[in-house]
C-alpha positions in Angstrom: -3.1 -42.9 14.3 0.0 -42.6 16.3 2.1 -39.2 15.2 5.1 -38.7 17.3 8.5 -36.8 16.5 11.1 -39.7 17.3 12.4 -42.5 14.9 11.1 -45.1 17.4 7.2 -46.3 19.6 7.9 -47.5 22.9 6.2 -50.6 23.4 5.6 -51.0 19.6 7.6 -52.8 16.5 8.1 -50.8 13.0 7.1 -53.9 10.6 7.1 -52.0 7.7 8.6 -48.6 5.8 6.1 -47.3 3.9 8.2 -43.9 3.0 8.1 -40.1 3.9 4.6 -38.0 4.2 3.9 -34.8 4.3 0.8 -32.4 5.0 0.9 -28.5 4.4 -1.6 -26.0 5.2 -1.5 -22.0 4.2 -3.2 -19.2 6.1 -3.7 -15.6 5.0 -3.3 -12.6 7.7 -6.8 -10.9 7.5 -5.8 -6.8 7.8 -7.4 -6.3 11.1 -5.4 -8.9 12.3 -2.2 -7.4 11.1 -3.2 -3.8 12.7 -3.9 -5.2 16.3 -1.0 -7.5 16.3 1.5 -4.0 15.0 -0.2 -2.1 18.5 0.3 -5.4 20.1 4.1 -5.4 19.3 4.2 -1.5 20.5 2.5 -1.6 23.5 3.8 -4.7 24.0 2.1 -8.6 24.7 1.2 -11.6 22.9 -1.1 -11.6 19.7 -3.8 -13.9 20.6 -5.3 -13.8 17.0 -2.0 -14.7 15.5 -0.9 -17.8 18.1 -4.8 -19.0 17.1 -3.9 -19.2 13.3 -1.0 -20.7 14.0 -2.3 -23.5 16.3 -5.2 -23.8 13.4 -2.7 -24.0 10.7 -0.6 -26.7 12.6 -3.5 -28.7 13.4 -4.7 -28.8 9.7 -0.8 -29.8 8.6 -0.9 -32.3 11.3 -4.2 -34.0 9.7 -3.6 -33.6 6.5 -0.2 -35.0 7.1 -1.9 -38.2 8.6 -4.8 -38.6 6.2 -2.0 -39.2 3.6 -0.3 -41.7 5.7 -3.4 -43.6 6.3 -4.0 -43.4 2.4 -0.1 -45.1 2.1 -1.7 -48.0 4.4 0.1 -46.8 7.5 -0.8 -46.7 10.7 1.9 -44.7 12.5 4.0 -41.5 11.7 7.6 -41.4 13.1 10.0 -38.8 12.6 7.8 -35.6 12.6 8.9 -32.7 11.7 7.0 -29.3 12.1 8.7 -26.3 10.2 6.6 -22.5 9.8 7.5 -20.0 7.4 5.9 -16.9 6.2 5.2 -16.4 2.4 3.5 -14.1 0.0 3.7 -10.5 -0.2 5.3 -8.8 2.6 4.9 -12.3 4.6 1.3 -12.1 4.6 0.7 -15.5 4.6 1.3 -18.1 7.3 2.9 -21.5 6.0 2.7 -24.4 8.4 4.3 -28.2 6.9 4.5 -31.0 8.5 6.6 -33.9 6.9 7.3 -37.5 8.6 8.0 -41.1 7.9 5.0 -43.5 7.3 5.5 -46.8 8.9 3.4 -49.9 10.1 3.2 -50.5 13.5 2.1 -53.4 15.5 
């Protein structure tokens, strides 16, 4: 399945509107995670274990996002849109959506 962020395919013809699709995935911060990442921060760097949940978590949106679409009949998601937030209890989780139009393609 073809998953792009633009309203249009090069090279291919939207036949059909099949309407918007989403995909969400939630990740909890394990503790050990959270304590590496705060020295991280101090001494300074990038948190390696943190950019890997958050790859994970858009990769599972992403999917789930296009298992849907392919349930709608579609064959294409246009129009992507990839938006992260932090919820729970003092942010302790990791929210990753992903929200797009289904479409058929040819």
């Amino acid at each position: 399945m073809i998953v792009v962020t633009t309203n249009q395919l090069e090279g291919h013809r939207i036949t059909r509107y099949i309407g918007i699709v989403t995909g969400e995935a939630i990740m909890g911060a394990n503790i050990f995670k959270d304590l590496f990442a705060g020295i991280r921060d101090i001494v300074g760097g990038r948190s390696a274990a943190y950019e890997n949940e958050l790859q994970r978590a858009k990769e599972i949106a992403l999917q789930e996002l296009q298992n849907r679409a392919s349930a709608m009949g579609a064959n294409a998601v246009v129009a992507v849109d990839l938006d992260y937030e932090t919820v729970g209890a003092n942010g302790s989780m990791l929210m990753v959506s992903a929200s797009g139009t289904a479409v058929v393609i040819e």
